[in-house]
C-alpha positions in Angstrom: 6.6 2.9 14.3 2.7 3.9 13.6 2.1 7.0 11.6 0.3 9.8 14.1 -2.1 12.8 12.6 -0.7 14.6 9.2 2.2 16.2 11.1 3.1 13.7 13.7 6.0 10.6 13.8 5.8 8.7 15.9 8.7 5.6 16.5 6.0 2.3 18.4 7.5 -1.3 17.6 5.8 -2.3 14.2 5.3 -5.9 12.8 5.7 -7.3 9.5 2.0 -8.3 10.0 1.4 -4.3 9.8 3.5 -3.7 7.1 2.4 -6.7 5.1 -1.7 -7.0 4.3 -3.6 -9.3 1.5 -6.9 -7.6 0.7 -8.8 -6.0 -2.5 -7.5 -3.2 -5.4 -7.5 -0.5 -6.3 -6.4 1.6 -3.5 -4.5 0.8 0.3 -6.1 4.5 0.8 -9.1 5.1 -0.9 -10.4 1.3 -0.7 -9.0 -0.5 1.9 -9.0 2.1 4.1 -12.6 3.2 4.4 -13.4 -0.4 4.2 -11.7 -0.9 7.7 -13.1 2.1 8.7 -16.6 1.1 7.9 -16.8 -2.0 9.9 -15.1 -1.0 12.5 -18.1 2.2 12.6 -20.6 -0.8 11.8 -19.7 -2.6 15.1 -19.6 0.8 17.0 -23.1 1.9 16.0 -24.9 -1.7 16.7 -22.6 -1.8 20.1 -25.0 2.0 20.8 -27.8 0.6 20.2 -30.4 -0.1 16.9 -30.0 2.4 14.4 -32.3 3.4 11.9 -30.4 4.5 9.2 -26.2 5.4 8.7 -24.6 7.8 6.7 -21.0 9.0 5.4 -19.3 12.0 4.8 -15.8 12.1 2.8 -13.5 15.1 2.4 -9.8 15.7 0.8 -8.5 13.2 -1.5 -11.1 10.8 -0.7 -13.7 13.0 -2.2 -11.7 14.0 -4.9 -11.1 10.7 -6.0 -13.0 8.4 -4.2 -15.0 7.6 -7.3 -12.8 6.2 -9.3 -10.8 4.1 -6.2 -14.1 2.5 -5.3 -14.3 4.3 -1.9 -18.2 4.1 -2.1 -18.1 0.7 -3.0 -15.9 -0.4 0.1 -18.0 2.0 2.2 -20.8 -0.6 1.4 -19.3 -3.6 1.9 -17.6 -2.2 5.0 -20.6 -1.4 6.7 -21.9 -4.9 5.8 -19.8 -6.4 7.9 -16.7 -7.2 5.1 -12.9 -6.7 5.5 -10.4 -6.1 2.5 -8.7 -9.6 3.7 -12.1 -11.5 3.3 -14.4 -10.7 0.9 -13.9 -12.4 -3.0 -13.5 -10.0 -5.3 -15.5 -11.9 -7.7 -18.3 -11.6 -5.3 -18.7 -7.9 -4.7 -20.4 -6.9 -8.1 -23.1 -8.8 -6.9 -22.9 -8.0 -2.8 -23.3 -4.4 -4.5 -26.5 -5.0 -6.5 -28.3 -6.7 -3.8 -27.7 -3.3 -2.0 -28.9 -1.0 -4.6 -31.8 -3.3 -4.9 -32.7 -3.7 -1.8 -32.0 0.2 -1.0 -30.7 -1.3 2.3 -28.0 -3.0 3.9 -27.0 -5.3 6.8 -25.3 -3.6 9.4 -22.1 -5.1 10.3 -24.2 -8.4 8.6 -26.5 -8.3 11.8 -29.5 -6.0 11.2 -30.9 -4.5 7.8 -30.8 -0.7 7.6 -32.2 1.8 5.1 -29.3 2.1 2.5 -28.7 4.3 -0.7 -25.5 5.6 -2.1 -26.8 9.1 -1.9 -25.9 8.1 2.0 -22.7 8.6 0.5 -21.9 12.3 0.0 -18.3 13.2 -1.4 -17.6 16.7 -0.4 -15.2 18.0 -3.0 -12.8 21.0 -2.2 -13.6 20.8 1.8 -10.2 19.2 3.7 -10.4 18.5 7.5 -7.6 19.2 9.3 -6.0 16.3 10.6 -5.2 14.8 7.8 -5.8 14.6 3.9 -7.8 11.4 3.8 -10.7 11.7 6.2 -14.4 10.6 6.4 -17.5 10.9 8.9 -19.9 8.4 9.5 -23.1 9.0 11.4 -25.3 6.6 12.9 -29.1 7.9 13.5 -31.5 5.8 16.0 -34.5 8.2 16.1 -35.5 8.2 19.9 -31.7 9.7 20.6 -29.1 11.1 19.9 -27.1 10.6 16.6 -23.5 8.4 17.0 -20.8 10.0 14.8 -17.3 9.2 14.6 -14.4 10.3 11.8 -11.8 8.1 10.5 -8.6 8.9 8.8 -6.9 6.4 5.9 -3.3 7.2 6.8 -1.7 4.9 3.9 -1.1 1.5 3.5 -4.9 0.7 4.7 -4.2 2.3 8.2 -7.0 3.8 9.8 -6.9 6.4 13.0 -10.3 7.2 14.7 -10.7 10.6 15.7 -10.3 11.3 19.3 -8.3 8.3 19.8 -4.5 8.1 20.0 -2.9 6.3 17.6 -2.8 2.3 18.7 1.0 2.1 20.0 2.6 -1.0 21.4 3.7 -1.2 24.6 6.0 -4.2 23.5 9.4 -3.9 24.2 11.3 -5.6 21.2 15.1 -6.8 21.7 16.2 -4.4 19.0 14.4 -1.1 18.8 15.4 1.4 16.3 13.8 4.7 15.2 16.3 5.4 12.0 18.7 3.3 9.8 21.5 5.0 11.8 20.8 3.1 14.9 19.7 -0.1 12.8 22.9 0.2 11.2 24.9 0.6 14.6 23.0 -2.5 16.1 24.3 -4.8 13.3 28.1 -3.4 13.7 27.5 -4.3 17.7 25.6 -7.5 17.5 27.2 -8.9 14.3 23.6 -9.4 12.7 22.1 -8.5 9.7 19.2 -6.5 9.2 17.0 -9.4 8.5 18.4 -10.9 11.8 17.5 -8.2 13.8 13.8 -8.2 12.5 13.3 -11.6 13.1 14.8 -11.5 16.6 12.1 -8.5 17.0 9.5 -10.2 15.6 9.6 -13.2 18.2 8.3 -10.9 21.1 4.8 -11.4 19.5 4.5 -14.6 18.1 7.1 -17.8 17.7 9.2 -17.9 14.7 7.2 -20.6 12.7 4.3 -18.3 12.5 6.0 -15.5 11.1 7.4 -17.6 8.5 4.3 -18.9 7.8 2.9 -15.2 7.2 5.7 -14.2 5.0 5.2 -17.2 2.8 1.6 -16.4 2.8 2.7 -12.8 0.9 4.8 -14.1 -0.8 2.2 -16.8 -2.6 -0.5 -14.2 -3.1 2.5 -12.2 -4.4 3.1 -14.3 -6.9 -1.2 -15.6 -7.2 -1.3 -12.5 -8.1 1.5 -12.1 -11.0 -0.4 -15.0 -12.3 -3.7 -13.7 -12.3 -2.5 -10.7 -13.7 -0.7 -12.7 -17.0 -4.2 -14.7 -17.6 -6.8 -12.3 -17.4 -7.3 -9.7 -20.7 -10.0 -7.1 -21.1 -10.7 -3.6 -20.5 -10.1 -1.8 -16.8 -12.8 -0.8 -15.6 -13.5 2.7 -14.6 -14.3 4.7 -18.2 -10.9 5.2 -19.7 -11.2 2.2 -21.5 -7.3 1.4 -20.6 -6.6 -2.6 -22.4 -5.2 -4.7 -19.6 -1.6 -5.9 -21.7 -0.2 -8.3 -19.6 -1.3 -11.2 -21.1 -0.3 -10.3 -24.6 3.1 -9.6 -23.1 3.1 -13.3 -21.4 2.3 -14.5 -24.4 5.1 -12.7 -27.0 7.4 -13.3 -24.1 6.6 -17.4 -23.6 6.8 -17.5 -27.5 10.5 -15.9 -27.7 11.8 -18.9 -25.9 14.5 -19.0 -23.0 15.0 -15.7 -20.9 18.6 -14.9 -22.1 18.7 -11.8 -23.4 19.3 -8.8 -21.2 16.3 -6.8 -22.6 14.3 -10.1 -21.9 15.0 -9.8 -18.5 13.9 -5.9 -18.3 10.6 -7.0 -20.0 10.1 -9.8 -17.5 10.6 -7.5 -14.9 8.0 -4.9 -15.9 6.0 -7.8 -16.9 5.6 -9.0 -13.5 4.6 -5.4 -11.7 2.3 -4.3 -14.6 0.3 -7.9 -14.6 0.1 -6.6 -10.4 -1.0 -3.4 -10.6 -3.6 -4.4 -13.3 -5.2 -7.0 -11.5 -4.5 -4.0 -8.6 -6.8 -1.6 -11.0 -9.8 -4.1 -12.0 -10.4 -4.6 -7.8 -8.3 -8.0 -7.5 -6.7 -9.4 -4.9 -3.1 -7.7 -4.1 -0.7 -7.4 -1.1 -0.6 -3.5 0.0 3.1 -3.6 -0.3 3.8 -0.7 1.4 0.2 0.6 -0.2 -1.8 -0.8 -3.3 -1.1 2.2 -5.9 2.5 0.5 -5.4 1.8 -3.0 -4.8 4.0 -3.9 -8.1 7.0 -3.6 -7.2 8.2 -5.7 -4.4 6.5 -8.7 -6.1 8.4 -8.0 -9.3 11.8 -7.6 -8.1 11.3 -10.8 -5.9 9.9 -12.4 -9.2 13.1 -11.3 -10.7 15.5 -12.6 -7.8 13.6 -16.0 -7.6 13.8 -16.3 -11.6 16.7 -15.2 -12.3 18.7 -15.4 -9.9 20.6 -19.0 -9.3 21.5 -19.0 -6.5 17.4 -18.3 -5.0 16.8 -20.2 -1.8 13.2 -19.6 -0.6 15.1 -18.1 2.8 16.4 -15.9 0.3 12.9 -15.1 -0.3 11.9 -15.1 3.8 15.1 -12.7 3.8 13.6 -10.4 1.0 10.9 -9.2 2.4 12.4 -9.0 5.9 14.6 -6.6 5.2 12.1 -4.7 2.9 10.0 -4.6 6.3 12.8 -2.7 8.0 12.9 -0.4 5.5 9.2 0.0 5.6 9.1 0.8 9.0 11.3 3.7 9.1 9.1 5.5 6.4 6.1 4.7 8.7 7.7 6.3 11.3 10.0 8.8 10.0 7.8 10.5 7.0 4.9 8.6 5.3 3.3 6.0 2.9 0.3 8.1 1.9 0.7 10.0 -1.5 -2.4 12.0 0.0 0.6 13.2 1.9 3.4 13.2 0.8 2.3 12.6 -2.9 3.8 9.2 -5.0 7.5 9.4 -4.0 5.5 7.9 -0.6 4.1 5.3 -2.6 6.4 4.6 -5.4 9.5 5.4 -3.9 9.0 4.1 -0.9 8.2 0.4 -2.5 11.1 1.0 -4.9 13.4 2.1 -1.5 12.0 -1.2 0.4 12.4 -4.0 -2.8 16.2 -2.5 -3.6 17.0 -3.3 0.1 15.3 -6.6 -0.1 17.4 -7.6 -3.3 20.5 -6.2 -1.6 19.8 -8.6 1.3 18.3 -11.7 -0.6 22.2 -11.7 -2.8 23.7 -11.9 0.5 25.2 -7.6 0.7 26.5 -5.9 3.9 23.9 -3.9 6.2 25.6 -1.1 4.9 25.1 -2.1 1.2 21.6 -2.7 2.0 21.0 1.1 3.4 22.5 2.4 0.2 20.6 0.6 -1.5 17.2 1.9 0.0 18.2 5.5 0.4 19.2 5.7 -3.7 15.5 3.8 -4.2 14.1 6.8 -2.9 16.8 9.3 -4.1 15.4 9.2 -7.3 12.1 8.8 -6.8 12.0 12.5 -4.8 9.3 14.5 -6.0 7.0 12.2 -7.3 3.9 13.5 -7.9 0.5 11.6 -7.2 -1.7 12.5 -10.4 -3.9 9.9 -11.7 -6.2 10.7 -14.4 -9.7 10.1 -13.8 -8.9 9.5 -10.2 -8.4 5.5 -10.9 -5.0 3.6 -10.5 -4.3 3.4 -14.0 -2.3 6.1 -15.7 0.5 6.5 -14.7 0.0 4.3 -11.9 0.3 1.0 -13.9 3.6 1.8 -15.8 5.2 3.8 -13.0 5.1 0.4 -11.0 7.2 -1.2 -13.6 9.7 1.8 -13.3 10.0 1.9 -9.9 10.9 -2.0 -10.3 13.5 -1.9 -12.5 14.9 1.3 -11.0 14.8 -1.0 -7.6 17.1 -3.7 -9.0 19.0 -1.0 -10.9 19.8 0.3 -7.2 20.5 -2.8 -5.8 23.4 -3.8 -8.4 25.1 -0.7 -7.9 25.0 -0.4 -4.3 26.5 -4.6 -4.6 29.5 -2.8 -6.3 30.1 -0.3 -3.5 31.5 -1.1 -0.2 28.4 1.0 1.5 30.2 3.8 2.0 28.1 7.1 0.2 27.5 10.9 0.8 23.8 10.8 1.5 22.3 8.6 4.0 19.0 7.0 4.1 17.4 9.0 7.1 18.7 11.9 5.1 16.8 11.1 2.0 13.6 9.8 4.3 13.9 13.3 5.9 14.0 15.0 3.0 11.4 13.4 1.2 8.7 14.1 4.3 9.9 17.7 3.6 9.0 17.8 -0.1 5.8 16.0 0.8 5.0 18.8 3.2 5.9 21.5 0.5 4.2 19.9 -2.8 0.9 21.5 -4.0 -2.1 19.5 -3.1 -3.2 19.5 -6.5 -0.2 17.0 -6.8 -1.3 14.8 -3.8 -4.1 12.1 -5.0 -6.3 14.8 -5.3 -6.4 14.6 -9.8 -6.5 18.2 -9.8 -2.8 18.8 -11.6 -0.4 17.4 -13.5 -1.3 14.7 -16.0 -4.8 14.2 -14.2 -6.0 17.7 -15.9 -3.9 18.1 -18.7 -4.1 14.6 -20.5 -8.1 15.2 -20.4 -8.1 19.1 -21.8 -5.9 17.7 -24.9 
């Protein structure tokens, strides 16, 4: 189910492996995104021929707030021949002072070129039309003609070239679906659950052991990175001076003994996204779970069913994020993950819509307790607004992650008390939220040009 062009749905077969990436904070969009984009132009310009000098343009959200997402920083190490999945975090302070010393870089890590970040040109106010996250790159060899090629961030660390169809799969999966309906009507005919069905799908493109062994690999850096998040202290970077607080809240937490007490669990809970989305803010290593700006919550709420939970089987945990998958795909397909487009409800609510179905599934509910589950995730997530201050993924970003987790196990207990039965259905609230999307102000859509993003600064 890959996302087309802003406008477009499209329903190919999608993977957990699509879904799922490990890479580098603070953005899926803004970071991850251009980062792909770059190397892949890096390759494309060396494959033409020697270039003496390459350039970028960015328009919509990335210019708007590309600065404080690190956009021109991933640019960089794009170019140089780095991908989100590989480069150290701790290492690219220093990978970007060799290249503002050197006032050049190597291309695709092949062949040094004439660099600056004035190569770099954030064009504020100017949209393209294909979609709200879009940059040009041009590649100049001085005895021909230049090599330029735009790239769209779609969400979730997606890229699109332009002129090129999306990539769709011409693998035909045992179970394809294109909304919960039909995912819901290929459990009542097959007698399987929603996990079931994904892993039956998932065994046309690799064997069984290796998807396992992918989901447990998200799941450790899930938690790696809870635990990163409750040891490191400090200030985020960026200029709002924002005091990371996890590790105080470890600490007071550790210190009031066993986790008993109801309101102990709701603190562990937010504990667990806000130590994510910080380490997500100061350019750590996170899962884009569906995107970065909302990589919190699913890590949290399986925290919360692996801690506090007795009955937590690590298939529990394989089931988990399964199901969330499934969930996933139908907002690639049906609406979108990019708050660029659709504004946070795609980010937010759709990671709050995805970890209640994974709970659901994880504590052993129905299919149809599951979809409930997901569709009031996003029901009250509609309409979320995409605002941060600054541009950086800090306010509100950090907090709403811990909302959207507890709200997501919130949904799940309540759907558990229903038989499944309820008024409006997932696809309905997926539909609906791809129409708000379409109608919200882009002031309100990553842009930091409303909202909180302007009136927090002119208090």
């Amino acid at each position: 189910m890959n996302v087309g062009f802003a406008g477009q749905r499209s329903f190919a077969p999608l993977s957990v492996v699509d879904l799922f990436s490990i890479g580098i904070g603070p953005s899926s969009s803004h970071t991850v995104g251009p980062m792909r984009a770059a190397h892949a132009f890096a390759e494309l310009a060396l494959d033409a021929g020697t270039p003496v000098s390459v350039a970028c343009d960015l328009y919509g959200s990335l210019a708007l707030t590309g600065k404080g997402h690190g956009t021109d920083t991933a640019l960089m190490l794009g170019l140089s021949g780095w991908l989100p999945e590989d480069v150290d975090p701790a290492a690219i302070a220093a990978l970007i002072t060799a290249i503002r010393d050197a006032k050049a870089l190597r291309l695709a890590n092949k062949r040094s070129v004439p660099f600056c970040e004035k190569d770099i040109k954030f064009h504020k106010g100017k949209f393209l039309p294909e979609h709200a996250n879009a940059m040009r790159f041009v590649a100049r060899y001085g005895d021909r003609a230049d090599l330029e090629q735009t790239y769209y961030s779609i969400g979730g660390g997606a890229i699109l070239a332009k002129g090129q169809p999306p990539q769709v799969s011409n693998t035909a999966v045992k179970y394809p679906f294109s909304s919960a309906a039909e995912l819901l009507a290929i459990g009542r005919q097959t007698g399987l659950s929603i996990a079931d069905i994904l892993w039956a799908n998932e065994e046309v493109w690799r064997p069984r052991a290796e998807t396992v062994a992918f989901l447990d690999k998200v799941r450790a850096a899930m938690m790696a990175c809870i635990d990163a998040g409750c040891r490191s202290e400090g200030v985020l970077p960026g200029g709002l001076k924002v005091h990371r607080r996890a590790k105080n809240l470890h600490e007071k937490l550790l210190a009031r003994g066993p986790r008993v007490e109801p309101s102990q669990v709701f603190e562990w809970v937010s504990l667990y996204a806000l130590s994510v989305n910080e380490e997500n803010a100061a350019g750590g290593r996170v899962v884009t779970a569906p995107t970065n700006g909302a990589a919190g919550i699913l890590p949290a709420v399986l925290k919360y069913y692996e801690a506090f939970v007795g009955s937590a089987t690590v298939e529990g945990s394989r089931t988990f994020l399964m199901t969330a998958s499934a969930v996933g795909f139908l907002y690639r397909g049906r609406a979108s993950i990019s708050a660029a487009e659709v504004g946070c409800q795609g980010e937010v609510g759709v990671a709050c819509s995805m970890a209640a179905a994974g709970l659901v599934a994880a504590l052993g509910g129905s299919n149809e307790q599951i979809e409930n589950a997901a569709e009031m995730g996003m029901e009250h997530n509609l309409g979320l607004t995409c605002d941060p201050i600054g541009g950086l993924v800090q306010i509100p970003c950090i907090e709403r992650n811990t909302m959207g987790a507890v709200k997501a196990i919130n949904a799940a207990y309540l759907a558990l008390q229903g038989d499944g039965k309820h008024i409006v259905s997932l696809d309905a609230v997926i539909e609906t939220m791809w129409q708000t999307g379409k109608d919200m102000r882009s002031k309100y859509k990553e842009t930091s040009l409303g909202g909180l993003a302007v009136n927090v600064v002119e208090c």
